[in-house]
Structure formats: structure tokens, C-alpha cells
DSSP file (Angstrom, degrees, kcal/mol; ACC not computed):
  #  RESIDUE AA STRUCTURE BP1 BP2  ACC     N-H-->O    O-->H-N    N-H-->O    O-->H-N    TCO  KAPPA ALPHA  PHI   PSI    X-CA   Y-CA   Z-CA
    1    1 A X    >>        0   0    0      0, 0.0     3,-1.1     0, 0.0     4,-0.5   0.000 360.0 360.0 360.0 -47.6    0.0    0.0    0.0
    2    2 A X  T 34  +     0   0    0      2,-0.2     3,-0.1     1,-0.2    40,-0.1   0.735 360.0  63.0 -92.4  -0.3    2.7    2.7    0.6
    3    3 A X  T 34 S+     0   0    0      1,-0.3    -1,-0.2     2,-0.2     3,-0.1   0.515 103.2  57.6 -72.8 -17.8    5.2    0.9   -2.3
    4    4 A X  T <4 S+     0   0    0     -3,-1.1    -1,-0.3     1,-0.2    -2,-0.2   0.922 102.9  49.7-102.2 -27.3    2.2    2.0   -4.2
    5    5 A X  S  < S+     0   0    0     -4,-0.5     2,-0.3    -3,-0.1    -2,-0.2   0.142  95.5  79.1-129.6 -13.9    2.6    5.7   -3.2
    6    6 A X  S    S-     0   0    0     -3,-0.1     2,-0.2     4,-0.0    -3,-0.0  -0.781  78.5-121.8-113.2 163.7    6.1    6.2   -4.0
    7    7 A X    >>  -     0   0    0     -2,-0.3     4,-4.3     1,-0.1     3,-0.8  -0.651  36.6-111.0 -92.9 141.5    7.7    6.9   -7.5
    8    8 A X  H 3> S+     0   0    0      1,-0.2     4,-2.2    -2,-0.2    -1,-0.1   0.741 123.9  61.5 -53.2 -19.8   10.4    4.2   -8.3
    9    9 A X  H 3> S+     0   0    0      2,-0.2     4,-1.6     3,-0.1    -1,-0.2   0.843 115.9  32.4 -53.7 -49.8   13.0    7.3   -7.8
   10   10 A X  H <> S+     0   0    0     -3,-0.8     4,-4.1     2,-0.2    -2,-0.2   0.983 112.2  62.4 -79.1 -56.3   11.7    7.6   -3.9
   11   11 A X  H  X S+     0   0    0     -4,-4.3     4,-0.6     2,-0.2    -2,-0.2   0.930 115.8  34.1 -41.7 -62.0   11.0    3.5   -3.8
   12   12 A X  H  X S+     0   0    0     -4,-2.2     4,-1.1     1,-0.2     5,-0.2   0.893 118.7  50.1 -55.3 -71.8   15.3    3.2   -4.4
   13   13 A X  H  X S+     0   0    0     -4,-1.6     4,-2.3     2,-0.3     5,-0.3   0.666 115.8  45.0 -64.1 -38.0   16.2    6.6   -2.2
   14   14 A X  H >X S+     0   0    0     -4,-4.1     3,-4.1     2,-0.2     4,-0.6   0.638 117.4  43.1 -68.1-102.4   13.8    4.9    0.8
   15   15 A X  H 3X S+     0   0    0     -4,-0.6     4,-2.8     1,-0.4    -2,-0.3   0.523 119.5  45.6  -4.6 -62.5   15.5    1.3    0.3
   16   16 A X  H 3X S+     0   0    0     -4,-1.1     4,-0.7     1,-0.2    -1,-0.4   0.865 112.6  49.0 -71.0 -19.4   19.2    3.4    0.1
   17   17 A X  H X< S+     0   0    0     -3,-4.1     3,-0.8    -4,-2.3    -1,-0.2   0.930 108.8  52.4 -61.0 -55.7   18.3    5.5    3.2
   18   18 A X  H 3< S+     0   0    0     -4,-0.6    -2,-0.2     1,-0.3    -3,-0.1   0.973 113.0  53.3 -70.2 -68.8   17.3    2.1    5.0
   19   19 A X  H 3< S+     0   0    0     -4,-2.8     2,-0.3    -5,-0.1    -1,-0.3   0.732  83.2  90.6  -1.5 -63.9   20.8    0.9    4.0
   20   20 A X    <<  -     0   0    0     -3,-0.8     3,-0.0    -4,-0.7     0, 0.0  -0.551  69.3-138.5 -87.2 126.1   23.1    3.4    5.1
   21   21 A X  S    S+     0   0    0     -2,-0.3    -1,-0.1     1,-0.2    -4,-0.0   0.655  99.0  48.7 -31.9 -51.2   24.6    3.0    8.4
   22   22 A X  S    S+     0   0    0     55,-0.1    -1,-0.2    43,-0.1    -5,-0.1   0.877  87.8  91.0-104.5 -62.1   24.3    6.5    9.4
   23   23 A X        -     0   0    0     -6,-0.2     2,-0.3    54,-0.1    53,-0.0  -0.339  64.5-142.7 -63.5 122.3   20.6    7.4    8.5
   24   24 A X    >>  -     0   0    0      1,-0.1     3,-2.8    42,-0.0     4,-1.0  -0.653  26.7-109.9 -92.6 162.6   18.2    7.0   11.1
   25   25 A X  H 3> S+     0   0    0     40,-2.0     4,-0.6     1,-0.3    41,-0.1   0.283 114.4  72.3 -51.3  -1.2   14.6    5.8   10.8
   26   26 A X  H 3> S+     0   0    0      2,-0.2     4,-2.5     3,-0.1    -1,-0.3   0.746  98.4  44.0-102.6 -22.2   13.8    9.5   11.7
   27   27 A X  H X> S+     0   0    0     -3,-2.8     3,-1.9     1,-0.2     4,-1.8   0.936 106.1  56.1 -79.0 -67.8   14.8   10.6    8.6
   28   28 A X  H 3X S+     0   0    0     -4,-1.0     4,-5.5     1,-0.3     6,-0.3   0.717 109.1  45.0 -10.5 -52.6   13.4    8.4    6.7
   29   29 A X  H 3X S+     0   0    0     -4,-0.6     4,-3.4     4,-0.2    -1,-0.3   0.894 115.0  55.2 -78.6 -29.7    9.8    9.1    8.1
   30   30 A X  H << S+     0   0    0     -4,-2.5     3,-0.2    -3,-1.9    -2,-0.2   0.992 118.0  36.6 -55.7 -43.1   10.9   13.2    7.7
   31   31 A X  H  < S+     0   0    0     -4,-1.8    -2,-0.2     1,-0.2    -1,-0.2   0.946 135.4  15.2 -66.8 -54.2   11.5   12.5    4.3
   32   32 A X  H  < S-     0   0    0     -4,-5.5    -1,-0.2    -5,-0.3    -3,-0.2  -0.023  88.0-120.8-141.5  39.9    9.2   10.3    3.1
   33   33 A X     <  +     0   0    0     -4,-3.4     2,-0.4    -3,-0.2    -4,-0.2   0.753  67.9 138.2  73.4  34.8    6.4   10.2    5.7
   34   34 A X        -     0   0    0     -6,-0.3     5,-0.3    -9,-0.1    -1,-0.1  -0.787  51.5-135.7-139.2  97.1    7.1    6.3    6.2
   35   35 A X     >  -     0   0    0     -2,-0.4     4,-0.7     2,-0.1    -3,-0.1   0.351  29.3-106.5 -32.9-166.3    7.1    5.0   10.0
   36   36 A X  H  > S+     0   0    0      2,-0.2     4,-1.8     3,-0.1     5,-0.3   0.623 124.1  49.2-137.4 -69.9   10.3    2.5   11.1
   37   37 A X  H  > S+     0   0    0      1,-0.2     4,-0.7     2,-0.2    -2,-0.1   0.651 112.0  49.1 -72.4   1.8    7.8   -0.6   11.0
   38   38 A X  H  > S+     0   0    0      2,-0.1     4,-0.7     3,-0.1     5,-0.3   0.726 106.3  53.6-101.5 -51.5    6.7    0.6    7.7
   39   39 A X  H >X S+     0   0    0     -4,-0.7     3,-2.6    -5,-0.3     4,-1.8   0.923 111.8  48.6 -13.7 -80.8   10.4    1.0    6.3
   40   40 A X  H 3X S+     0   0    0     -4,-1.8     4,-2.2     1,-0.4    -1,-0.2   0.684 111.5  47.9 -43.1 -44.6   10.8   -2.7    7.4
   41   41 A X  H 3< S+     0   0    0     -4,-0.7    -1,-0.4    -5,-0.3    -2,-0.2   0.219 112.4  51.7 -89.5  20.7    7.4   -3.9    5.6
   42   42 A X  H <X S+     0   0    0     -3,-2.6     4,-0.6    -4,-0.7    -2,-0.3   0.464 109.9  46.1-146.2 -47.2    8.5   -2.2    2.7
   43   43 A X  H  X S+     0   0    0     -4,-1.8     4,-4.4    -5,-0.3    -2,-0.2   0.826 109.4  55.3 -38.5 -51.8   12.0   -3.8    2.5
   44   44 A X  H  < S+     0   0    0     -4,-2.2    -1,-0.1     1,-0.2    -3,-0.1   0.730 112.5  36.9 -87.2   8.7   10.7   -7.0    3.0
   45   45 A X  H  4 S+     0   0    0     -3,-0.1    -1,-0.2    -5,-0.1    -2,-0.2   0.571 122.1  52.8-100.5  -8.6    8.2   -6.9    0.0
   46   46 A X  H  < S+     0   0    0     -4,-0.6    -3,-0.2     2,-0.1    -2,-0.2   0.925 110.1  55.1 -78.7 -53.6   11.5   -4.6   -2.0
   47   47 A X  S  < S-     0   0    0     -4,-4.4     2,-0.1     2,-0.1   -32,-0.0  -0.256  87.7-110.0 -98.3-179.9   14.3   -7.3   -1.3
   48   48 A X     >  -     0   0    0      1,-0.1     4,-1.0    -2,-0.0    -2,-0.1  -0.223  47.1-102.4 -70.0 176.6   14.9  -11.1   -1.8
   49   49 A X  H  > S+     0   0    0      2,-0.2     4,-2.9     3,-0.1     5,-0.2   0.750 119.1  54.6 -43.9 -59.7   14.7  -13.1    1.5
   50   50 A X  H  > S+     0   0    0      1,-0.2     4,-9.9     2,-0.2    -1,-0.1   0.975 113.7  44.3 -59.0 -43.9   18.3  -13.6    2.1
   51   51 A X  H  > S+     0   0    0      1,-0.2     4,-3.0     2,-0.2     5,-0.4   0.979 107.1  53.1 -71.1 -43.1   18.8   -9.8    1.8
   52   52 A X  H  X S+     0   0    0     -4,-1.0     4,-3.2     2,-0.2     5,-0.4   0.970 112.8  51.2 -47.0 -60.9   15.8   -8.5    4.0
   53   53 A X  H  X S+     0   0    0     -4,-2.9     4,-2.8     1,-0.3     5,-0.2   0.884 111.1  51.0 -53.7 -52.1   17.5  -11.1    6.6
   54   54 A X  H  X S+     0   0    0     -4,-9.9     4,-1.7     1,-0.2    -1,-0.3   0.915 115.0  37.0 -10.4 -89.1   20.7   -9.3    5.9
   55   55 A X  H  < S+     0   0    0     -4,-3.0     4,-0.4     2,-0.2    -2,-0.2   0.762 109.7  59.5 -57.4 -30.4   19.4   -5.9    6.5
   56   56 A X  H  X S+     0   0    0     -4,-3.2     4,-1.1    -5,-0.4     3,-0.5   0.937 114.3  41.8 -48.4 -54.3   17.2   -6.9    9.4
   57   57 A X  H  < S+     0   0    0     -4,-2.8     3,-0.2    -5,-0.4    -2,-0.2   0.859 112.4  52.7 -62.5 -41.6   20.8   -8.3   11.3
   58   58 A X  T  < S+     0   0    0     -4,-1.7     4,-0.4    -5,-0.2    -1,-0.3   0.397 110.7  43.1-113.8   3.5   22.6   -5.8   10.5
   59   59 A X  T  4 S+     0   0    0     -3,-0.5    -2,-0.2    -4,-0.4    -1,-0.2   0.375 103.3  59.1-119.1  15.5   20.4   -3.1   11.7
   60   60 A X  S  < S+     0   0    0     -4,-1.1    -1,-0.1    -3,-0.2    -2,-0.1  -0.418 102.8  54.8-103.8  51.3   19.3   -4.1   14.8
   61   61 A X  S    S+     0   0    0     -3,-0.3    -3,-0.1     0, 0.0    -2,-0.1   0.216  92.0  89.6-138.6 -39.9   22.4   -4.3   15.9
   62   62 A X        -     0   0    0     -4,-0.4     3,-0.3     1,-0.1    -3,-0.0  -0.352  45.9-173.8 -54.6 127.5   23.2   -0.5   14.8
   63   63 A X  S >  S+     0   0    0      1,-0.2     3,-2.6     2,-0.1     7,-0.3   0.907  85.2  70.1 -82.7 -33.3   22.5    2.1   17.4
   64   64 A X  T 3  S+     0   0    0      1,-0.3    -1,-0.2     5,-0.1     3,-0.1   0.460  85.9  69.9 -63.3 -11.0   23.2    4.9   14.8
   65   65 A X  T 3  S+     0   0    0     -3,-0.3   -40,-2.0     1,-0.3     2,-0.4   0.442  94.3  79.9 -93.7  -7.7   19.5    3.7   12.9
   66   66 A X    X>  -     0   0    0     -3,-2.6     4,-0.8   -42,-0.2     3,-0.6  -0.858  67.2-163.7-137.5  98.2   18.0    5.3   16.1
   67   67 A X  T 34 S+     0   0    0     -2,-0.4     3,-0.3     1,-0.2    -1,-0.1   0.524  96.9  39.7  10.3 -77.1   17.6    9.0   16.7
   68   68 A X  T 34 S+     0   0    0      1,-0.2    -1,-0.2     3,-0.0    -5,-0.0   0.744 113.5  52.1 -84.4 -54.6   17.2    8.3   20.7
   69   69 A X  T <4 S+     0   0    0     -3,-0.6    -1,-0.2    -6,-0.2    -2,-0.2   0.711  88.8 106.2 -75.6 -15.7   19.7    5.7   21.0
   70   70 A X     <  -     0   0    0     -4,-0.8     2,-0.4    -7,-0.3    -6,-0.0  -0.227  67.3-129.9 -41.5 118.0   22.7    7.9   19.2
   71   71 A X    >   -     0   0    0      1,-0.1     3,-3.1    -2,-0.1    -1,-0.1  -0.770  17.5-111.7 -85.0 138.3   25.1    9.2   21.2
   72   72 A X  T 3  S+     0   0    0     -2,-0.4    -1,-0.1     1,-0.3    -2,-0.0   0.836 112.7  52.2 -24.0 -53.8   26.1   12.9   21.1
   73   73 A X  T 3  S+     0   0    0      1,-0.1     2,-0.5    -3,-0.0    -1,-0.3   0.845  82.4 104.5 -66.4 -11.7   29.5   12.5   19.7
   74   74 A X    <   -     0   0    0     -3,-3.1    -1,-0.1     1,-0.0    -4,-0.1  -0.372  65.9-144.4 -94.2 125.6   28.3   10.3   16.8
   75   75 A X        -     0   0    0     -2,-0.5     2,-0.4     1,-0.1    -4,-0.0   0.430  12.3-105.9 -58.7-160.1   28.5   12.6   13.7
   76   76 A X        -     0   0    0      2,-0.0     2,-0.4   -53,-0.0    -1,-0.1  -0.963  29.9-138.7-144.5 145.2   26.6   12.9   11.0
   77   77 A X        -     0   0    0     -2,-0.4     2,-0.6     2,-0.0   -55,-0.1  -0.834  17.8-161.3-111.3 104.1   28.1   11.5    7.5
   78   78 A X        -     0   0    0     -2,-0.4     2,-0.2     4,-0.0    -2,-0.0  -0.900   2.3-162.9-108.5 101.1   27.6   13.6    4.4
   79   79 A X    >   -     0   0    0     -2,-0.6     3,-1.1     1,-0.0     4,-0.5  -0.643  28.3-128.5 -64.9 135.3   28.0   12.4    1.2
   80   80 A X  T 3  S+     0   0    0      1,-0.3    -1,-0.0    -2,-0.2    -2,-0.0   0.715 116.3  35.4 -76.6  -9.3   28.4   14.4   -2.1
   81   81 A X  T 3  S+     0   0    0      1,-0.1    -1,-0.3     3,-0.0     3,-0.3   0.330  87.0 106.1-108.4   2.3   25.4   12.2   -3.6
   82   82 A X  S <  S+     0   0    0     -3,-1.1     2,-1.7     1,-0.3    -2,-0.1   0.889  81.9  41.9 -68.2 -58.1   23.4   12.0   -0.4
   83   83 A X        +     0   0    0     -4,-0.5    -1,-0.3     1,-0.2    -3,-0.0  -0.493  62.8 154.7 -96.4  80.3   20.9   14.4   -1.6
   84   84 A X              0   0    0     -2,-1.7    -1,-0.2    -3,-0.3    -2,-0.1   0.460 360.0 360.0 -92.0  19.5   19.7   13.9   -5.4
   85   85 A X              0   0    0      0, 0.0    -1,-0.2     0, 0.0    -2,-0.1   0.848 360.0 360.0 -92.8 360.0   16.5   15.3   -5.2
């Protein structure tokens, strides 16, 4: 239902957001209105199996994917492609 709501341009940029080490689930929802448990169901209907499991492991284990849990010193990681819209 919200896979139907994004343009395939927004559908990658959510999916590379949800990637990236550094980007928390708070941007995501600024950006593109799309809750943390809606991210998730939205990955796992985007990727194969093996990869959702991937990404599932490997970001519950990151504190940096959560706003709240982020410590002060940890920066914030800027890329020269970060923003293409």
C-alpha cells in the first residue's frame, strides 16, 4: 500500500536510506512520511529473502538507525550524492 505511493526514484532513495549505516529511521519518516515498522514492511516486500535477513541483522544491531539511542558525539556522515533530489 505505501510501495504503491512512491515513484520508483523515492521506492530506491527509501531502500538506500534504510541501507546506510548512518541514517536513522527519523529521517526516513521526515523525508518520506514512512514510520520504522513501515520501512521494514516495505523492505521486506522490495528485497529477496536472504537480503531482507541481511538488512534486518545488520540493523538491529546499529545504534546509529536510532535517533534516541545515538550518542552525542556520533556525527553525521555527508555524502556528495546523499541528496539527489
Amino acid at each position: 500500500m505505501v510501495k504503491n505511493t512512491l515513484s520508483e526514484s523515492d521506492l530506491s532513495r527509501v531502500i538506500e536510506m534504510a541501507w546506510e549505516d548512518r541514517t536513522p529511521f527519523e529521517a526516513i519518516e521526515t523525508t518520506y512520511g514512512l514510520s520504522e515498522a513501515e520501512t521494514i514492511k516495505l523492505m521486506r516486500r522490495s528485497l529477496k529473502p536472504s537480503s531482507f535477513r541481511l538488512w534486518r541483522a545488520r540493523v538491529t544491531s546499529r545504534t546509529t538507525k536510532h535517533r534516541k539511542l545515538r550518542g552525542f558525539d556520533v556525527g553525521r556522515g555527508y555524502c556528495s550524492t546523499q541528496y539527489k533530489r
